[in-house]
C-alpha positions in Angstrom: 10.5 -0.8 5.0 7.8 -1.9 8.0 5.8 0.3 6.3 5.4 -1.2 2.8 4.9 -4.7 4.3 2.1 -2.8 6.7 0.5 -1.7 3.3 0.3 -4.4 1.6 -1.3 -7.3 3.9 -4.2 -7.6 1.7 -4.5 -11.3 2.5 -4.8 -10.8 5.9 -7.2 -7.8 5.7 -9.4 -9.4 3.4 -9.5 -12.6 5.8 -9.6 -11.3 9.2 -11.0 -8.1 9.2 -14.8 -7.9 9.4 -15.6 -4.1 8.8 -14.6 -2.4 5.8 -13.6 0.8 7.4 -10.9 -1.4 8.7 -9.5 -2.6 5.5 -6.9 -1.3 3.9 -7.1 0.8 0.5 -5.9 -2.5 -2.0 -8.7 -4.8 -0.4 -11.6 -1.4 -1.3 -10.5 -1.5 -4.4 -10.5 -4.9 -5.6 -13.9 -5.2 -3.6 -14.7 -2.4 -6.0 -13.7 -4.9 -9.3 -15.7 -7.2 -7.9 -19.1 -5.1 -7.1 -18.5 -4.9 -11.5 -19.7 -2.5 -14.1 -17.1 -0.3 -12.4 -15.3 1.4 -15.7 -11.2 0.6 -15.9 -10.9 4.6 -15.4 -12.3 4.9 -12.0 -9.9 1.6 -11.2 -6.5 3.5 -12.4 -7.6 7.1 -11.2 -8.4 5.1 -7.6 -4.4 3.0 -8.4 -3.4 6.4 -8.6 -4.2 7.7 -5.3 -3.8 4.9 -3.3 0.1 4.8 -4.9 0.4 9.1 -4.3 0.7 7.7 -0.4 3.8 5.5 -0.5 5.2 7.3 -3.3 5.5 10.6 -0.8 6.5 8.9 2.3 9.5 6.8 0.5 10.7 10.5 -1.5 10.1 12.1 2.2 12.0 9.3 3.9 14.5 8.6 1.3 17.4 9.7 2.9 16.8 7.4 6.3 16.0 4.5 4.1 19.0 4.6 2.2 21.1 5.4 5.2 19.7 2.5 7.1 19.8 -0.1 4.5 23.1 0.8 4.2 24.3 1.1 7.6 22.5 -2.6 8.0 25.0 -3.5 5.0 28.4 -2.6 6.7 30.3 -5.2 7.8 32.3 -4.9 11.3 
């Protein structure tokens, strides 16, 4: 679950770090919306590979994830 908070701090990213190799994929692609004249299809097709990431780990991991949740869920 650490891992989808980790991938998501684009307010932190976008604040604190300087260097845009740093930054995480969701701050390059809204600082690709904003450079503009950038056509909706490159946006989705760039959505789209940034998701394929967190989409395989989570279908990878599933199994732990559930289990843990779960176990975190039993009382006693």
């Amino acid at each position: 679950v650490a891992f989808f908070f980790a991938w998501n701090e684009y307010l932190y990213a976008s604040i604190m770090l300087g260097q845009a190799q740093l930054m995480p994929a969701s701050v390059g692609l809204s600082t690709l919306k904003a450079i503009g004249r950038t056509p909706v299809e490159q946006y989705m097709a760039a959505g789209l590979i940034f998701a394929i990431l967190p989409i395989a780990f989570y279908l990878f991991m599933q199994r732990y994830i559930v289990s843990g949740l779960t176990a975190g869920a039993v009382k006693g």
